[in-house]
Structure formats: structure tokens, C-alpha cells
C-alpha positions in Angstrom: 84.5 -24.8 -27.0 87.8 -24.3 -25.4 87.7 -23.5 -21.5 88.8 -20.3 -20.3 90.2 -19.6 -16.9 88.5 -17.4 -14.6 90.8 -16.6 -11.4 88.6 -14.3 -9.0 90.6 -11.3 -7.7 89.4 -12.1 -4.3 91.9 -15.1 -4.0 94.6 -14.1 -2.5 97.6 -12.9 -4.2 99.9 -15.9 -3.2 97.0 -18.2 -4.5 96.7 -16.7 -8.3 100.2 -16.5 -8.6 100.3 -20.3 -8.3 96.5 -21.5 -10.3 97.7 -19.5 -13.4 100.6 -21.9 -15.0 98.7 -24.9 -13.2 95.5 -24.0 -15.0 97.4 -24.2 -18.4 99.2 -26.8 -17.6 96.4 -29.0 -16.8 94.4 -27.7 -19.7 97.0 -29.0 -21.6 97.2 -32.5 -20.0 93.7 -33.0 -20.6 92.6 -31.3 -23.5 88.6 -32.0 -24.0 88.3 -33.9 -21.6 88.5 -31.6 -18.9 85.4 -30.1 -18.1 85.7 -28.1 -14.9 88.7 -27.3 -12.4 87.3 -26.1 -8.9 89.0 -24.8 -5.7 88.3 -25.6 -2.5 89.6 -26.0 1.2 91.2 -23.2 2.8 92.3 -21.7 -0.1 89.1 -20.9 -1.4 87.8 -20.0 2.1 90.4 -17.1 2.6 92.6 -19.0 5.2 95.6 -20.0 3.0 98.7 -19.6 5.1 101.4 -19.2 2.2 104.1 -22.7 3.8 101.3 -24.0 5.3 98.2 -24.7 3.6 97.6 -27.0 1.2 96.0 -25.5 -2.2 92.6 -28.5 -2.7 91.5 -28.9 -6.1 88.7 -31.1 -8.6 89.1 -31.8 -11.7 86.1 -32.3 -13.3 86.5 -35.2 -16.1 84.1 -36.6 -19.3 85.3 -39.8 -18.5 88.7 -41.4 -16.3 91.5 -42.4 -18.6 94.9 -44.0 -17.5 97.1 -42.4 -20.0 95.5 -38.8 -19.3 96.3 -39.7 -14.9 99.5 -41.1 -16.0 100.7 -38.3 -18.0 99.1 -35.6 -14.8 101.4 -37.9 -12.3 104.5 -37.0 -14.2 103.2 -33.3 -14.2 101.8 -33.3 -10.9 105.7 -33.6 -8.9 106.6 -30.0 -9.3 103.0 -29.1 -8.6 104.0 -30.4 -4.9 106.7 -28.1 -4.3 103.6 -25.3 -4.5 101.4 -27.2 -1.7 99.2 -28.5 -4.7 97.6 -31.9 -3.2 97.0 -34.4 -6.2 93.3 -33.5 -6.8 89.8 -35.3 -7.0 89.5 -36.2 -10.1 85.8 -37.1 -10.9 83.3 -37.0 -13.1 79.5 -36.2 -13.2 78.4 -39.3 -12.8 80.7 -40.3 -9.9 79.4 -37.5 -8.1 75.7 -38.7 -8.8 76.5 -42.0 -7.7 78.6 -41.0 -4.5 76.3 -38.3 -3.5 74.9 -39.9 -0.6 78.1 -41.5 0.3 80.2 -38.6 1.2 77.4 -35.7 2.1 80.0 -34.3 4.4 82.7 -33.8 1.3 80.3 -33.1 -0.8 78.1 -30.2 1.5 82.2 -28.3 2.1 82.2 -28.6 -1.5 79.2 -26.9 -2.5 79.3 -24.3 0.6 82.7 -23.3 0.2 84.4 -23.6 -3.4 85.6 -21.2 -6.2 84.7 -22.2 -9.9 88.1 -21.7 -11.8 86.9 -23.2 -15.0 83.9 -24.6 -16.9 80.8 -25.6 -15.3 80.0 -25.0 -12.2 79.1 -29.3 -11.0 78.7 -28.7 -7.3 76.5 -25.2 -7.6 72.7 -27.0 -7.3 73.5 -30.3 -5.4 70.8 -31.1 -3.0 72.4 -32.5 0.0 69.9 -35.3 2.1 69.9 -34.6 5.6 69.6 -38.2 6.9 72.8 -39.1 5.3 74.6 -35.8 6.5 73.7 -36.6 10.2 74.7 -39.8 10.0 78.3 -39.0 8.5 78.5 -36.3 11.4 78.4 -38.4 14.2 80.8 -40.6 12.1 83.4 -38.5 11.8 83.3 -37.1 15.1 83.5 -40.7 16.4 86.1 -41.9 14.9 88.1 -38.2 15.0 87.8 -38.9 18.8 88.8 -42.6 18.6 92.0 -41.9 16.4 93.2 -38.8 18.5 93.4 -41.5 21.1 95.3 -44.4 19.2 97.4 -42.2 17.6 98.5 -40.1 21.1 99.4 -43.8 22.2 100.8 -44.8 18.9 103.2 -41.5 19.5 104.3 -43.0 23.0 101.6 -39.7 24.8 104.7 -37.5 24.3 104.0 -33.8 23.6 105.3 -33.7 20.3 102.8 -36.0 19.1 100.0 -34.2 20.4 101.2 -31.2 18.8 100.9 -33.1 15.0 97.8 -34.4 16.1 95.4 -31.5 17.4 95.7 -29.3 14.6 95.1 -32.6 12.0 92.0 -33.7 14.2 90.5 -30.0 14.3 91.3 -29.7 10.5 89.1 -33.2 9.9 86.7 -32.0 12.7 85.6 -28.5 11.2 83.4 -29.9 8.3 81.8 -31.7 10.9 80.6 -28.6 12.8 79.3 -27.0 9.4 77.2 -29.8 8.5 75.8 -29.7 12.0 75.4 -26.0 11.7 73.5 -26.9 8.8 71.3 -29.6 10.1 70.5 -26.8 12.7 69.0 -24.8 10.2 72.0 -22.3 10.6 74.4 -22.6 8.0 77.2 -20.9 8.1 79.9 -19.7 5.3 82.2 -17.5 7.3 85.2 -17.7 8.6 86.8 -20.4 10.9 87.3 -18.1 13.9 83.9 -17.0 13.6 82.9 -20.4 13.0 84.1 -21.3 16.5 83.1 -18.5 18.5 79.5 -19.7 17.2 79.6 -23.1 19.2 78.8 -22.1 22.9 75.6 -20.6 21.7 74.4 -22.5 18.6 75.9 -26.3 20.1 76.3 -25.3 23.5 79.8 -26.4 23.7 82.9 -24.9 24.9 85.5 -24.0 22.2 88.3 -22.2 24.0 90.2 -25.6 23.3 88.8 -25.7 19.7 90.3 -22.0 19.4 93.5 -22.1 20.7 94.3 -24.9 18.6 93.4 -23.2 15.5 95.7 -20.4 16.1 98.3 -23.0 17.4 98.0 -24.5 13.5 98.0 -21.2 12.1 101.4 -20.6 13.8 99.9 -17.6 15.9 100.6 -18.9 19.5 103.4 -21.7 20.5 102.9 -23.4 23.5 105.4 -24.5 25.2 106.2 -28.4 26.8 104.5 -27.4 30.1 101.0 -26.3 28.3 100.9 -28.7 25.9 99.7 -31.8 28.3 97.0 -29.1 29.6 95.9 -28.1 26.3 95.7 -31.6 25.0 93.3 -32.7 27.8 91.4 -29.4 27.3 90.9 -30.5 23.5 90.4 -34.3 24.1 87.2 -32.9 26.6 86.1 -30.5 23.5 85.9 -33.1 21.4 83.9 -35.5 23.8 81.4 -32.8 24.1 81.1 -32.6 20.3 80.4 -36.2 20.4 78.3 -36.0 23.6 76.1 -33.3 21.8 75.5 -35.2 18.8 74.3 -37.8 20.1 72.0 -35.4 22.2 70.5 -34.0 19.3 70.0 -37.6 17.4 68.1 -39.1 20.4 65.9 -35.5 20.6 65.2 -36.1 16.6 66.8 -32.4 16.1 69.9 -33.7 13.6 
């Protein structure tokens, strides 16, 4: 039975305008084996910033087939001229299989996705806890340890830590969802709201955490005097992220 595309009018405008010629097209590409094509990221969340935000995609496959990636490569070029990122392209067992692997991935997935076509794979996945607490302290770890190399790496001029806030906040914000989650609050709205949660559901600060978001979002502009300030602000958020992890590990609460 041949897929049909279903593009919700709640995506925004910009959004549908690009998914329609890419859902034929890759319908095409694929024929019967494609089995599903679902949205996610901050497209799917309501944030897409039209020059800015990436569109994140899955293709759901029967099976993977080098001539059928070969001939979406060719395809996929002019796709990146859209802010199309070449997609996760998996199939049901691969998500069976890597389920406990990537919790994190997989819980952003399931929380915050739109089904575009066929069968909805992430809709009744059942997420284990232990593996999802684990993968949080992970990330924030090593999100903390690479903001670090990385400043150095970029000889701790301003520039660089203008790339790198909004790029560690961006990998950091699944992070604070699964915790919400392991809280027993999970959350599905927005990312500002999402950050004005943290002083009373983790007892963090997040004015750093916030000002960075609308710095990615191309709201506010510091300039060279305020970023070294900021920068220091966000390197202490992101210790206390760490800091309160840990916390809730050794309490048995995560």
C-alpha cells in the first residue's frame, strides 16, 4: 500500500513549504522500502528559525541497502541548501537493538516528533530509567569537558565562545528533559519555558542558560566586553547541571 504524506498544518509555514517536494522525492528514492519518514528537532518543536535551524529527519527503512543510500546521497546535495541534515536512516530492528544505547535520542524522539508518513515507530517505546540516568550525567559530563577543550582549542578568544555556547546548550537541552523526566515531571513545552522551569524543579540558576538561547536565536548580540562575562556565567551553569546530577544519583532520586 503506497504511503501518503501527512504534513500537519501546525508546522510552520516555512517548514511545509520545504517537506512537500522532499517527501516525494524520497518516496521516490526508496520506493517500498520506505516505511515511515518522521520529523523531529526544532522543527517539529515549533522553534525553527527559517537560516538557522536545521530541519532533523528519520527515515524509517525494511532493511539498509547501499544502492538505495547511494542513490539518496546524490539527491540529498540540494536537500542541503534547505537546512535538511542527512537523516537517521534506521530500521525497526536497529531501534530495538539500540534502544538502551541511546535513551537520550531515543526519549527526544518519542517526546517531541511529528509522524509525516507511515507508521508511527517511536509512538509506544518504553524508555528504561536506569539507562536514561546514566546517559544524563554522560552527556552533561562530557558537554562540560569539551566546552573546555574546545574554548582552549579556539586560543579562549571571544569568538570562539560565541560558536561554542549555543552548540553546548543545543547538546545540553535533551539532557534537562530526560532529567525532567526522571523527576517524574516531563515536560513537552517550549524551550524558554523549559528553562524558566530549572530554579524550581533542579534548583539551578538558568539566567546563563537563557541568555544564551536567545543569543542562538539571534534575539540579543553581546558585544566583546560581555561575552568573557557571559561565558563564565554559562561555564558555572553548566557545573551546577553537573553538580546536581550527581546530587540526585548519590540521593537515589535519578
Amino acid at each position: 500500500m503506497p504511503l501518503t504524506e501527512i504534513i500537519p498544518r501546525s508546522l510552520q509555514e516555512e517548514v511545509r513549504e520545504i517537506l512537500q517536494p522532499y517527501l516525494r522525492e524520497v518516496k521516490e528514492l526508496f520506493g517500498p522500502m520506505l516505511e515511515a519518514v518522521i520529523l523531529y528537532g526544532s522543527a517539529a518543536r515549533g522553534e525553527y528559525l527559517p537560516g538557522r535551524s536545521n530541519i532533523n529527519l528519520v527515515l524509517l527503512l525494511q532493511e539498509h541497502n547501499l544502492a538505495a543510500l547511494q542513490r539518496y546521497a546524490r539527491a540529498h546535495r540540494r536537500w542541503t541548501r534547505e537546512q535538511i541534515v542527512v537523516p537517521l536512516f534506521l530500521t525497526e530492528g536497529d531501534i530495538r537493538v539500540s534502544l538502551d544505547t541511546f535513551p537520550l535520542e531515543y526519549l527526544e524522539l518519542k517526546e517531541h516528533h511529528v509522524s509525516l508518513m507511515g507508521q508511527d515507530p517511536f509512538l509506544h517505546l518504553q524508555i528504561d530509567s536506569r539507562h536514561l540516568a546514566l546517559q544524563c550525567e554522560q552527556e552533561a559530563w562530557g558537554n562540560l569537558m569539551r566546552l573546555r577543550q574546545r574554548f582552549v582549542e579556539g586560543r579562549g578568544e571571544t569568538e570562539a565562545a560565541v560558536i561554542l555556547m549555543p552548540l553546548s546548550l543545543t547538546a545540553l537541552l535533551p539532557c534537562l528533559r530526560g532529567l525532567f523526566r526522571l523527576l517524574g515531571v516531563p515536560f513537552q513545552g517550549s524551550t524558554d519555558a523549559l528553562l524558566a522551569e530549572l530554579p524550581s524543579r533542579l534548583k539551578i540558576d538558568s539566567a546563563a542558560f537563557q541568555e544564551v538561547w536567545r543569543l542562538k536565536r539571534g534575539i540579543i548580540t553581546p558585544g566583546p566586553l560581555e561575552i568573557p562575562r557571559l561565558f563564565e556565567s554559562y561555564l558555572m551553569a553548566l557545573q551546577a547541571v553537573v553538580d546536581r546530577i550527581d546530587h540526585l544519583r548519590a540521593e537515589g532520586r535519578i
